[in-house]
Structures are given as structure tokens and as C-alpha cells.
PDB file of the backbone (N, CA, C, O) and the ligand in Angstrom, with CONECT records:
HET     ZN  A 101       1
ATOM      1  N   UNK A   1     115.186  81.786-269.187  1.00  0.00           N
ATOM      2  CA  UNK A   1     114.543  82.667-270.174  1.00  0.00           C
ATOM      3  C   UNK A   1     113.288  82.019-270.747  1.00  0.00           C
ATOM      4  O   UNK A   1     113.310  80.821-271.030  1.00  0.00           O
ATOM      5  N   UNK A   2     111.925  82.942-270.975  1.00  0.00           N
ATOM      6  CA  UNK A   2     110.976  82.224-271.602  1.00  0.00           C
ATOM      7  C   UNK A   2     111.238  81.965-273.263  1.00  0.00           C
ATOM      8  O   UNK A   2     111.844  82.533-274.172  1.00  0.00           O
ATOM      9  N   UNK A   3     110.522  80.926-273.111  1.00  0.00           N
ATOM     10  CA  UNK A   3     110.259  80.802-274.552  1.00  0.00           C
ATOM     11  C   UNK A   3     108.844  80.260-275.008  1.00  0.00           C
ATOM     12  O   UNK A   3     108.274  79.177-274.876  1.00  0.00           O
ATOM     13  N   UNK A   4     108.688  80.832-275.289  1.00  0.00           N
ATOM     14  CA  UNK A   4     107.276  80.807-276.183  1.00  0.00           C
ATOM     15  C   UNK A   4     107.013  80.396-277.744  1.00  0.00           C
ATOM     16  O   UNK A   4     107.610  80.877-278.707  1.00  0.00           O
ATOM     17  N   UNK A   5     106.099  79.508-277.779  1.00  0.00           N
ATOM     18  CA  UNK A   5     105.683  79.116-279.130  1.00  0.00           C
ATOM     19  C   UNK A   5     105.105  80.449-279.832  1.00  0.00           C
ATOM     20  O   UNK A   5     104.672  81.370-279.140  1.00  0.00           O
ATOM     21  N   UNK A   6     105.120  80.505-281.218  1.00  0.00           N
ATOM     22  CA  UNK A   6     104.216  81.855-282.216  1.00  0.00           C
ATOM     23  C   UNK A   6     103.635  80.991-283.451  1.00  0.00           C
ATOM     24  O   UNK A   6     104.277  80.095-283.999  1.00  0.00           O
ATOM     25  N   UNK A   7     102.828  81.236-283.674  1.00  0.00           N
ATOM     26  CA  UNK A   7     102.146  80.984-285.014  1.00  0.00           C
ATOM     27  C   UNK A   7     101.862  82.079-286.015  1.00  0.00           C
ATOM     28  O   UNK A   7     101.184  83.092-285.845  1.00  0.00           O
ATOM     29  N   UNK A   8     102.657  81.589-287.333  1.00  0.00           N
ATOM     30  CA  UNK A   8     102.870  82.707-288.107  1.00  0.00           C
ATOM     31  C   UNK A   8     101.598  82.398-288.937  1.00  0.00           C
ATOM     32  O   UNK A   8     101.446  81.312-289.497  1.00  0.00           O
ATOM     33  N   UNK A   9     100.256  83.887-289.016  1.00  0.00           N
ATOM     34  CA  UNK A   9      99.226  83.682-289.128  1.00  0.00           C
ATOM     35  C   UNK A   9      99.438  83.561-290.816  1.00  0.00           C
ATOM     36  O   UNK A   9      98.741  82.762-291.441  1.00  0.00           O
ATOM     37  N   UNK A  10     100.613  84.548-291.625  1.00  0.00           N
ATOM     38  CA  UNK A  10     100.801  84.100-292.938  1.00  0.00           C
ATOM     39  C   UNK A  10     101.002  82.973-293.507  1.00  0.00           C
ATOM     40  O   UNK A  10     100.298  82.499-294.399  1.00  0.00           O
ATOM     41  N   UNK A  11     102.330  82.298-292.848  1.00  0.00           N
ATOM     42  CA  UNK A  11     102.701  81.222-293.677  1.00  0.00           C
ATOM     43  C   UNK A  11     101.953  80.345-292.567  1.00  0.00           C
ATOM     44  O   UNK A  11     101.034  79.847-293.216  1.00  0.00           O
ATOM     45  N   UNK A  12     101.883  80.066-291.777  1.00  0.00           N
ATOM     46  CA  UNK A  12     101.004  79.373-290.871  1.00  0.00           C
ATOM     47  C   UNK A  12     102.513  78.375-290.461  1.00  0.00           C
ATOM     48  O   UNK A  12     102.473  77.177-290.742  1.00  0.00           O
ATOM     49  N   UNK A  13     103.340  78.751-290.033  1.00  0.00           N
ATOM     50  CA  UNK A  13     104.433  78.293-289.398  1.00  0.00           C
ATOM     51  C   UNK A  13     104.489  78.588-288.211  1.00  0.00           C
ATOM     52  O   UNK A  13     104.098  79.670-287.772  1.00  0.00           O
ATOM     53  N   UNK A  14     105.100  77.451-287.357  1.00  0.00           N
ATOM     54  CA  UNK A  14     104.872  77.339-285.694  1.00  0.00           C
ATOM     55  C   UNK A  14     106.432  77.337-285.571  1.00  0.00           C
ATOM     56  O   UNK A  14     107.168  76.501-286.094  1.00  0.00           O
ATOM     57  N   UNK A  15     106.819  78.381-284.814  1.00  0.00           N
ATOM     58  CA  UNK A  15     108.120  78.224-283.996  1.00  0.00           C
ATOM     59  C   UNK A  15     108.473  78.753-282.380  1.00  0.00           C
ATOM     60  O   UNK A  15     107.573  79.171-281.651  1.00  0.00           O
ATOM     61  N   UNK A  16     109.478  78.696-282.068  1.00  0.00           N
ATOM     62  CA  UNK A  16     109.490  79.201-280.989  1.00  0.00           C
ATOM     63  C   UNK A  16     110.366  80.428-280.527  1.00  0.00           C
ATOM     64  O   UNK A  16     111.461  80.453-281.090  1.00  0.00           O
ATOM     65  N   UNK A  17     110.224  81.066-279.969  1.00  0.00           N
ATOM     66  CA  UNK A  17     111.107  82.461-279.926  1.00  0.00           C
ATOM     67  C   UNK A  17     111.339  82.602-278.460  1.00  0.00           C
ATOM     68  O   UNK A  17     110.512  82.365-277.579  1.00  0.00           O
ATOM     69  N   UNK A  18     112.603  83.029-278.301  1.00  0.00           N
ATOM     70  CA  UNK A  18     113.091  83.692-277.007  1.00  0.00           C
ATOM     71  C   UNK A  18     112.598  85.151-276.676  1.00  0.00           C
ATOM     72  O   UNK A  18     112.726  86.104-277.445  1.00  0.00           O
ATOM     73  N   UNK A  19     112.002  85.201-275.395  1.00  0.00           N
ATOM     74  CA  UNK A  19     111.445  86.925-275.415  1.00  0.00           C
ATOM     75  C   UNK A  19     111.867  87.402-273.871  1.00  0.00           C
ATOM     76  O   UNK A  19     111.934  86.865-272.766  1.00  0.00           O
ATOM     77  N   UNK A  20     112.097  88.644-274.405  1.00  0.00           N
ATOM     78  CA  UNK A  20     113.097  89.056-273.264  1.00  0.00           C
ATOM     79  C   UNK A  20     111.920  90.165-272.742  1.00  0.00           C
ATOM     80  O   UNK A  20     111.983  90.572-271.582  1.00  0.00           O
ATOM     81  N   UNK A  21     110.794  90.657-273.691  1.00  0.00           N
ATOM     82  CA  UNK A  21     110.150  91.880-272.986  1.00  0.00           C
ATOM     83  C   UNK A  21     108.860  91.534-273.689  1.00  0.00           C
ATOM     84  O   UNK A  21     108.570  90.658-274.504  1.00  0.00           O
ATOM     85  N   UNK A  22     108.158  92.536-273.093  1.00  0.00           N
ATOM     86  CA  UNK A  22     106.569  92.512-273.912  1.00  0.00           C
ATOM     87  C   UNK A  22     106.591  93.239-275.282  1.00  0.00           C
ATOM     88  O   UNK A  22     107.781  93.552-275.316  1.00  0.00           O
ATOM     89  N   UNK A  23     106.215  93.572-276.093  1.00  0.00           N
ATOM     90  CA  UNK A  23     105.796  94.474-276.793  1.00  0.00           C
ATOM     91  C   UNK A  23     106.617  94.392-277.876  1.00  0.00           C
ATOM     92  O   UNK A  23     106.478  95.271-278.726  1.00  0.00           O
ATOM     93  N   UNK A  24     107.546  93.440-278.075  1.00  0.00           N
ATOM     94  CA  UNK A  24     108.496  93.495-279.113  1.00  0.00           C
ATOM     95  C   UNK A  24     107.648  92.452-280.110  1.00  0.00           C
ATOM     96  O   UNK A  24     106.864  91.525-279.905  1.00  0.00           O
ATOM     97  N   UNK A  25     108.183  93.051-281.227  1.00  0.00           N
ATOM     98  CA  UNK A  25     107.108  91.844-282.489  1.00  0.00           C
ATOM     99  C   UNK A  25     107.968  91.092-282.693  1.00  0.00           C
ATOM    100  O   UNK A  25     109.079  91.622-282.661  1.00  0.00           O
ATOM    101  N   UNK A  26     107.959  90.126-282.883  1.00  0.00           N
ATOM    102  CA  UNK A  26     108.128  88.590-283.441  1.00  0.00           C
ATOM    103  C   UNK A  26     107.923  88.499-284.656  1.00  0.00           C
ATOM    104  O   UNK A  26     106.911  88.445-285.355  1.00  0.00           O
ATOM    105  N   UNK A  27     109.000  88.487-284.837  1.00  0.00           N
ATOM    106  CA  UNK A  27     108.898  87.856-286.941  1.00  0.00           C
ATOM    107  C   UNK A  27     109.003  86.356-287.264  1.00  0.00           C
ATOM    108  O   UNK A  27     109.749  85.519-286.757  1.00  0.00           O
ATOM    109  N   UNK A  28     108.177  86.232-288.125  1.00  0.00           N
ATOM    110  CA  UNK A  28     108.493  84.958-288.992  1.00  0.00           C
ATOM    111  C   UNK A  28     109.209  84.756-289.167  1.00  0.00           C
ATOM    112  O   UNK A  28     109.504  85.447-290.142  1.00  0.00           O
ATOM    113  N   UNK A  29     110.662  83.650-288.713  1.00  0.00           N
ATOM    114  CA  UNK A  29     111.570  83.459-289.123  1.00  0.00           C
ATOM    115  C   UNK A  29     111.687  82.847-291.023  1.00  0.00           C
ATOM    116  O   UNK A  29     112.609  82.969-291.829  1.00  0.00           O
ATOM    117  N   UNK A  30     110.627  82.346-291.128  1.00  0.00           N
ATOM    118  CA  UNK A  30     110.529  81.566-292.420  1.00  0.00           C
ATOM    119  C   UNK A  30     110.097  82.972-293.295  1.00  0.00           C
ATOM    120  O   UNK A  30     110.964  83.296-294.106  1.00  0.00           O
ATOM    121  N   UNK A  31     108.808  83.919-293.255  1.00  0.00           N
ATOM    122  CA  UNK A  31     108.377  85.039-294.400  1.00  0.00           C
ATOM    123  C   UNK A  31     108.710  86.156-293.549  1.00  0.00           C
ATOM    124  O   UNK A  31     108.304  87.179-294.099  1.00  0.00           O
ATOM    125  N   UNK A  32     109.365  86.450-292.265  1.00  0.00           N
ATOM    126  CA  UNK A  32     109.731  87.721-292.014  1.00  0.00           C
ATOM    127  C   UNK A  32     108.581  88.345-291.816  1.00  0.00           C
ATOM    128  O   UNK A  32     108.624  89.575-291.841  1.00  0.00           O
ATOM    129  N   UNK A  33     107.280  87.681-291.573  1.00  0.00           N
ATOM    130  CA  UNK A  33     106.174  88.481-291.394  1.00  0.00           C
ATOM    131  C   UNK A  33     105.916  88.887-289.808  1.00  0.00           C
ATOM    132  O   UNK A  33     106.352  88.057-289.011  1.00  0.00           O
ATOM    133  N   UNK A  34     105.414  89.786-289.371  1.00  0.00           N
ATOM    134  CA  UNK A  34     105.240  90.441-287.830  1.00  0.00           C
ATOM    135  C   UNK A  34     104.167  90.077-287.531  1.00  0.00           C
ATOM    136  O   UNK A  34     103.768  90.354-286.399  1.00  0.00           O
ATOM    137  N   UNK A  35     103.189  89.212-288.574  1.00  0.00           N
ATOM    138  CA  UNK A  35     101.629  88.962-288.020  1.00  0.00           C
ATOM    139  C   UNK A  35     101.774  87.617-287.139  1.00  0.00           C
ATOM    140  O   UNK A  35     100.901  86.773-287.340  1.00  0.00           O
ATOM    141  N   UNK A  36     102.606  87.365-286.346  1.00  0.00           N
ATOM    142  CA  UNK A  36     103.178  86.381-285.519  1.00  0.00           C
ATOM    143  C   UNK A  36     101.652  86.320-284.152  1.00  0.00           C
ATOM    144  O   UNK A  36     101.085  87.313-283.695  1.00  0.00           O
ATOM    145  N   UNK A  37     101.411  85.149-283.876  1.00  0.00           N
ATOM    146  CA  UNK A  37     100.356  85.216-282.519  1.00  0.00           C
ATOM    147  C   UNK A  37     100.968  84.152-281.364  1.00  0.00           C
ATOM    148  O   UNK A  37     101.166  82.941-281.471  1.00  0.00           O
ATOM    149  N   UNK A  38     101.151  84.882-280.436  1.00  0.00           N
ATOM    150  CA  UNK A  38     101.693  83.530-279.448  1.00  0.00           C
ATOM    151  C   UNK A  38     100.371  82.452-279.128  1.00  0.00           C
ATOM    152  O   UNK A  38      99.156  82.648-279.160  1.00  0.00           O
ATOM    153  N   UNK A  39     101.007  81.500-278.877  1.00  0.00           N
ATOM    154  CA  UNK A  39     100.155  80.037-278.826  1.00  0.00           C
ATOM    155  C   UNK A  39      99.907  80.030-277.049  1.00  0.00           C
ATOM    156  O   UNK A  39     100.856  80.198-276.284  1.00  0.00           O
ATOM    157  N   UNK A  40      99.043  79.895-276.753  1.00  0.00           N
ATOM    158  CA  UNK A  40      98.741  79.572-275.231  1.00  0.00           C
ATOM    159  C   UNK A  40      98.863  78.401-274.878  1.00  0.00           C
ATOM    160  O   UNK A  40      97.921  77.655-274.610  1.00  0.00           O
ATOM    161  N   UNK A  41     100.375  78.031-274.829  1.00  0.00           N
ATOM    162  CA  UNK A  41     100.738  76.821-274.041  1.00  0.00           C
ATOM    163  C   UNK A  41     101.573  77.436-272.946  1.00  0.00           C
ATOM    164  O   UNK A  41     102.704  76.978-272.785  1.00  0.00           O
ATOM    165  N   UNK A  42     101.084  78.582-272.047  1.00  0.00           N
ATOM    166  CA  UNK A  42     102.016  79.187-271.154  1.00  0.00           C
ATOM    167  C   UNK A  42     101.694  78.550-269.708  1.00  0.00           C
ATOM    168  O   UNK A  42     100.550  78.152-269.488  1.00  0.00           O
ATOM    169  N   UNK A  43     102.656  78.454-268.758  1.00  0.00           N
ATOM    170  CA  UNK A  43     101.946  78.320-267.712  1.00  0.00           C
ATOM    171  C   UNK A  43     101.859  76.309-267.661  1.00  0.00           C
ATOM    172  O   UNK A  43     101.422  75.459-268.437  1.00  0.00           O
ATOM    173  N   UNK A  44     102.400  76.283-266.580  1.00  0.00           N
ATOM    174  CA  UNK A  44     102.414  74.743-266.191  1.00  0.00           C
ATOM    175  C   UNK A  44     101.371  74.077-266.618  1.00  0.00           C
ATOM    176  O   UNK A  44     100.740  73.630-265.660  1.00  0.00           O
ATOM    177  N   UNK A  45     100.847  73.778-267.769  1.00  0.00           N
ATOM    178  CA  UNK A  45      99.769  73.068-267.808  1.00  0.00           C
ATOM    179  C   UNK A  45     100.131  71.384-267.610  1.00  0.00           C
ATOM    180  O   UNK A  45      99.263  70.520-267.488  1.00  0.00           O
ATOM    181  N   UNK A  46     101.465  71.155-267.607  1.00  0.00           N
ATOM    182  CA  UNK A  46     101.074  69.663-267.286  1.00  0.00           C
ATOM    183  C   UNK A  46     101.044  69.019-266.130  1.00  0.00           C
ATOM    184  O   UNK A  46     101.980  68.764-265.373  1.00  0.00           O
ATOM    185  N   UNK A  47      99.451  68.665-265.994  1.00  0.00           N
ATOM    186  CA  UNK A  47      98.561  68.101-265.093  1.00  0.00           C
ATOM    187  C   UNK A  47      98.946  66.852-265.122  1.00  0.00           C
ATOM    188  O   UNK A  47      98.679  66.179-266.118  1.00  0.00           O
ATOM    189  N   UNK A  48      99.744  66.221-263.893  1.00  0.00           N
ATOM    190  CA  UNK A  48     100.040  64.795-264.065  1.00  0.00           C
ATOM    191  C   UNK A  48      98.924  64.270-263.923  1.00  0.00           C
ATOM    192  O   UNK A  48      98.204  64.618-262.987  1.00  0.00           O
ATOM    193  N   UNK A  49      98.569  63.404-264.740  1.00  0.00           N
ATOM    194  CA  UNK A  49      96.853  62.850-264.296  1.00  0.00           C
ATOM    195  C   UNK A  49      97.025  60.867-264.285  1.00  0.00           C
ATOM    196  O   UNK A  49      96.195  59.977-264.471  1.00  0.00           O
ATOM    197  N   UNK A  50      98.468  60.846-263.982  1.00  0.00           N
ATOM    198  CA  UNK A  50      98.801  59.568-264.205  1.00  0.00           C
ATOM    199  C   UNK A  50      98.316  58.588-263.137  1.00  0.00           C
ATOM    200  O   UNK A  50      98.063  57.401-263.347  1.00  0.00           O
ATOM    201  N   UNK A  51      98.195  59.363-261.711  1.00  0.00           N
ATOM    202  CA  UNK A  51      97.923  58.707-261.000  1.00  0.00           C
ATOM    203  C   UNK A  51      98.851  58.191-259.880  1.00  0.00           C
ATOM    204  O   UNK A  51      99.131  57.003-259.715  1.00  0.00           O
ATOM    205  N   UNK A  52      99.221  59.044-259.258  1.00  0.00           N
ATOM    206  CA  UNK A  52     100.736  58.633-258.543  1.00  0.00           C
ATOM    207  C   UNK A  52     100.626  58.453-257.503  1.00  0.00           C
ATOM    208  O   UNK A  52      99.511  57.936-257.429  1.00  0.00           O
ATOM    209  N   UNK A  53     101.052  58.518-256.465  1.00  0.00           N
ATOM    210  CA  UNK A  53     101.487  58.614-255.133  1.00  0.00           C
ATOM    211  C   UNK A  53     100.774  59.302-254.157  1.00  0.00           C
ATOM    212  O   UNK A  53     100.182  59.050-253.107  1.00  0.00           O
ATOM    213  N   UNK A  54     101.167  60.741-255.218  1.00  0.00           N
ATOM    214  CA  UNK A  54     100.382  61.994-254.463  1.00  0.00           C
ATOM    215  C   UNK A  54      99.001  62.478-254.329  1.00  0.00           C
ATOM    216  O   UNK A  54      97.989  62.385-255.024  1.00  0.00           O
ATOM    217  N   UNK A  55      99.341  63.114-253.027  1.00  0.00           N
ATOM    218  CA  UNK A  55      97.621  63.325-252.865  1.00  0.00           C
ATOM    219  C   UNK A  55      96.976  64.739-252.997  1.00  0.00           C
ATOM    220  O   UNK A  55      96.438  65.431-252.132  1.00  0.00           O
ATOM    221  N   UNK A  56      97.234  65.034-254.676  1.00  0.00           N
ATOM    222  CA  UNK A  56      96.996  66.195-255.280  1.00  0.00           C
ATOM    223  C   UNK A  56      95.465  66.322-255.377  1.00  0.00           C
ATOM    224  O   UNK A  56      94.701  65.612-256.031  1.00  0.00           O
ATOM    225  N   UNK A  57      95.166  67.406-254.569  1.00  0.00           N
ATOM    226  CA  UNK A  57      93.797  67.598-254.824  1.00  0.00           C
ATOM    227  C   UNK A  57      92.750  67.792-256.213  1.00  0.00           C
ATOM    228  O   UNK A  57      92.018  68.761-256.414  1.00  0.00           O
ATOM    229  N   UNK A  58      92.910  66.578-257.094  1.00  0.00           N
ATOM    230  CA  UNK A  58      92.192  66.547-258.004  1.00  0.00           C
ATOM    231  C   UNK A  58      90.889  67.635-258.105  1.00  0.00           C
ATOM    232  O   UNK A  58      90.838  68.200-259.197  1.00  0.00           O
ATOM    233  N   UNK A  59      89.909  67.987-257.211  1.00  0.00           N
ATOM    234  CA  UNK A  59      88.978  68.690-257.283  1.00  0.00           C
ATOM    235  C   UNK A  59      89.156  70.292-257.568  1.00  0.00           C
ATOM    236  O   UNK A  59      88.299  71.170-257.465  1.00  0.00           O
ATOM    237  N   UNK A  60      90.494  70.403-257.948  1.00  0.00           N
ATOM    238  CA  UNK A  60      90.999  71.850-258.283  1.00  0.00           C
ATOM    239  C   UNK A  60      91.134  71.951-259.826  1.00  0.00           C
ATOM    240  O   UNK A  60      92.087  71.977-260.606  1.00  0.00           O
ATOM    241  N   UNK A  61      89.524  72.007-259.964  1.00  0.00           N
ATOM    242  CA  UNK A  61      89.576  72.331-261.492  1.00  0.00           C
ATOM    243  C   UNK A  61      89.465  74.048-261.664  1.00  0.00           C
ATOM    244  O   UNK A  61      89.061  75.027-261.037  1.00  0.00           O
ATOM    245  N   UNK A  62      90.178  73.660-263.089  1.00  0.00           N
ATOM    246  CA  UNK A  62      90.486  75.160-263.662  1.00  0.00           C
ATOM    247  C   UNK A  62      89.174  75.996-263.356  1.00  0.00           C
ATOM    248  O   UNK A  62      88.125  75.450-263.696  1.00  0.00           O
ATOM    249  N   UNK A  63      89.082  77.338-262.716  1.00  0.00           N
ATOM    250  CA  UNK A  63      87.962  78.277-263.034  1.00  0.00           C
ATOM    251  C   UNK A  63      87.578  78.776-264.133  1.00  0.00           C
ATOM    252  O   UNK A  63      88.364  78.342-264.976  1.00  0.00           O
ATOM    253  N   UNK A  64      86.772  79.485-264.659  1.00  0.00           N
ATOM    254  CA  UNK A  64      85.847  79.510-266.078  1.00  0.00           C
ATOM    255  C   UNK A  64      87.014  80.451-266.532  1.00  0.00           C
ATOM    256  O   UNK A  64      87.466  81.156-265.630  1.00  0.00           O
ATOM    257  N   UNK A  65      87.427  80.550-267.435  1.00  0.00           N
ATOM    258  CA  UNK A  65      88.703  81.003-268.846  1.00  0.00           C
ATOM    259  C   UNK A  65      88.311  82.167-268.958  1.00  0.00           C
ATOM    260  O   UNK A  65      88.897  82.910-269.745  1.00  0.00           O
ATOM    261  N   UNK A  66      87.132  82.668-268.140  1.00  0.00           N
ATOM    262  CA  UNK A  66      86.752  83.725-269.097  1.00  0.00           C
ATOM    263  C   UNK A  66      86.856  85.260-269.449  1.00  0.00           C
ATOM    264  O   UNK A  66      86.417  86.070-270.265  1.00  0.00           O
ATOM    265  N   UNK A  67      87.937  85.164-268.036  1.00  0.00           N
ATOM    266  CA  UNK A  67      88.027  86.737-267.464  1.00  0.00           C
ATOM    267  C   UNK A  67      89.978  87.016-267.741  1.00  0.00           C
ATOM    268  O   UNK A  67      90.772  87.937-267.552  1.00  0.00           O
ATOM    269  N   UNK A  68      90.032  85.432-268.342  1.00  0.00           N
ATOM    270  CA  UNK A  68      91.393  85.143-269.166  1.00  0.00           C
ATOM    271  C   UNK A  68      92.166  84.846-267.947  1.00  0.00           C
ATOM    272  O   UNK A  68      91.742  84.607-266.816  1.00  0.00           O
ATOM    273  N   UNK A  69      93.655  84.917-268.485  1.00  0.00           N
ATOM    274  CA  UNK A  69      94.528  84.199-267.384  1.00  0.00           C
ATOM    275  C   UNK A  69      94.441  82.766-267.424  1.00  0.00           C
ATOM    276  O   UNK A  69      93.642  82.210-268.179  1.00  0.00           O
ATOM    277  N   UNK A  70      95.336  82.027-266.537  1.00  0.00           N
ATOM    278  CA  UNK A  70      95.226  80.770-267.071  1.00  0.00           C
ATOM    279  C   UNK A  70      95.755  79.755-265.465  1.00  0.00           C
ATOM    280  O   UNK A  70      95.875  80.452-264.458  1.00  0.00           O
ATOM    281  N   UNK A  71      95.977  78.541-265.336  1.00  0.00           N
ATOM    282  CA  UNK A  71      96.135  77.788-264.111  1.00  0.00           C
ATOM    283  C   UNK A  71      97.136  78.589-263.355  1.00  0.00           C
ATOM    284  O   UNK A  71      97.159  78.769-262.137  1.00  0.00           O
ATOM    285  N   UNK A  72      98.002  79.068-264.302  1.00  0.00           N
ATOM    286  CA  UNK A  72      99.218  79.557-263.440  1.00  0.00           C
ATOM    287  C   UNK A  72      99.359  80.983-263.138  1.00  0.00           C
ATOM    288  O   UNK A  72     100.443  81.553-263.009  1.00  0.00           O
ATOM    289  N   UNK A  73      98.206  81.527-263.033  1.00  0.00           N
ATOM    290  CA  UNK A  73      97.946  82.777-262.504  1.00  0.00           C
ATOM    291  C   UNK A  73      96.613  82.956-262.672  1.00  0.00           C
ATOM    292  O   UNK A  73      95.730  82.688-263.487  1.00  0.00           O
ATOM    293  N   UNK A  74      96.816  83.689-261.260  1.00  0.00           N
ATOM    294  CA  UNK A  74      95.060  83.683-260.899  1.00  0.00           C
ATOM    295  C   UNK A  74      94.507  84.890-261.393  1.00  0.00           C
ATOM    296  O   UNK A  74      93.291  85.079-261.438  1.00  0.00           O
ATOM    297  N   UNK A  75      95.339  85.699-261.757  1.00  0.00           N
ATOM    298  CA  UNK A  75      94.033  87.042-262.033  1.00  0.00           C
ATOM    299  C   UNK A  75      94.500  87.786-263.603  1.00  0.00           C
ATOM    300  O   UNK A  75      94.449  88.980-263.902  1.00  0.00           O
ATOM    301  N   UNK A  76      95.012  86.482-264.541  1.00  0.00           N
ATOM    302  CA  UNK A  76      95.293  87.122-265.639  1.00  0.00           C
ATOM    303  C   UNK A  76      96.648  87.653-266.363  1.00  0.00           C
ATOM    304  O   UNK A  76      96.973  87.683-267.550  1.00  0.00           O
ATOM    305  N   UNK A  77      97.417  88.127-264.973  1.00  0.00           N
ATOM    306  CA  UNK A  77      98.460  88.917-264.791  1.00  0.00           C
ATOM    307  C   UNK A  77      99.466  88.535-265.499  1.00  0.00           C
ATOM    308  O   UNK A  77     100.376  89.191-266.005  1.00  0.00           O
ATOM    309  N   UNK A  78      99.165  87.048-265.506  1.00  0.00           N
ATOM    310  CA  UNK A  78     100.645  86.306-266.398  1.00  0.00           C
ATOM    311  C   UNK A  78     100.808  87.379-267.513  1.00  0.00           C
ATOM    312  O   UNK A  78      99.813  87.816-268.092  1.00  0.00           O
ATOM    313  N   UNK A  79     102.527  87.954-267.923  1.00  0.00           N
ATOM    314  CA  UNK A  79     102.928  88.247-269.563  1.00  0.00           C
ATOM    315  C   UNK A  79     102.596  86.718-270.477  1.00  0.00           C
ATOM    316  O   UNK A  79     102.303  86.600-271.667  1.00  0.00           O
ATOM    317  N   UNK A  80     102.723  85.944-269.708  1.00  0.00           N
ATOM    318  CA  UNK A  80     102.371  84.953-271.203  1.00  0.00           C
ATOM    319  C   UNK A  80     101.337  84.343-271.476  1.00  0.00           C
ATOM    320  O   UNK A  80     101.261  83.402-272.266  1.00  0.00           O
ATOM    321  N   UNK A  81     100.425  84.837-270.832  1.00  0.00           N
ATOM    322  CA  UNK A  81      98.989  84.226-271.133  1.00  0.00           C
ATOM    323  C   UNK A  81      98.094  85.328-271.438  1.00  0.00           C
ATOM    324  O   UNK A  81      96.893  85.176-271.218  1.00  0.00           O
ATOM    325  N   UNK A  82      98.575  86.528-271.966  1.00  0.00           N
ATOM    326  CA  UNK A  82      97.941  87.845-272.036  1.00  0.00           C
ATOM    327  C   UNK A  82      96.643  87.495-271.649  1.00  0.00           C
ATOM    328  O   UNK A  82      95.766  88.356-271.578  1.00  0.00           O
TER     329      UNK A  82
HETATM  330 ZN    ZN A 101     105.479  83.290-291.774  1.00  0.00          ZN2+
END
């Protein structure tokens, strides 16, 4: 099941919530507020950059952010990277 970080834009509290669908609001567990924003930590971002073994093609940098979407989907599509 995903889980996703939210930032509650009222109290400015960070938690994490289980989400089973799109479109459902997310409350503040702390003020019960719905002005909840998910945090864009979706999507494998950790880039081992330690230096290992493997012969991960480093030259596969991220494409420009700008058309949204994120490493772990190429055309946006991710639900968790709206
Ligand atoms: Zn809150």
C-alpha cells in the first residue's frame, strides 16, 4: 500500500497517510484540516550515488521537471507525483 507524506498547509504538520484512491482528502490528523498537500517524495528517488560495483549509467540524468512527472515515470502519469 502507498504511503505518502502530506503537509498540513494550516498547522504546518508533516505526516504520513495511507491512500487507497485519488481524490479522497486527507485531513490533518493534528487540526482536522483538509488543506493537506502531498510532499513529492514519490517515486524511487534514491539514487545510490555511493559508488558501487555497478555499472549504472550515471549519464541518465533526470529530464527538465517541467512537463511534471518525475524519475519514476516518464510521462507524468504517476498518481503520486500528480
Ligand atoms: Zn493541520
Amino acid at each position: 500500500m502507498p504511503i505518502f507524506e502530506y503537509t498540513c498547509k494550516k498547522c504546518k504538520t508533516q505526516f504520513e497517510e495511507l491512500v487507497f484512491g485519488e481524490g479522497e482528502p486527507v485531513l490533518c490528523p493534528k487540526c482536522g484540516s483538509a488543506k493537506t498537500q502531498k510532499l513529492m517524495s514519490c517515486c524511487r528517488s534514491k539514487v545510490s550515488g555511493g559508488g558501487g560495483g555497478d555499472d549504472a549509467p550515471v549519464a541518465q540524468a533526470a529530464p527538465a521537471r517541467s512537463g511534471g512527472g518525475c524519475a519514476g515515470c516518464s510521462g507524468g502519469s504517476c498518481s503520486s507525483c500528480g
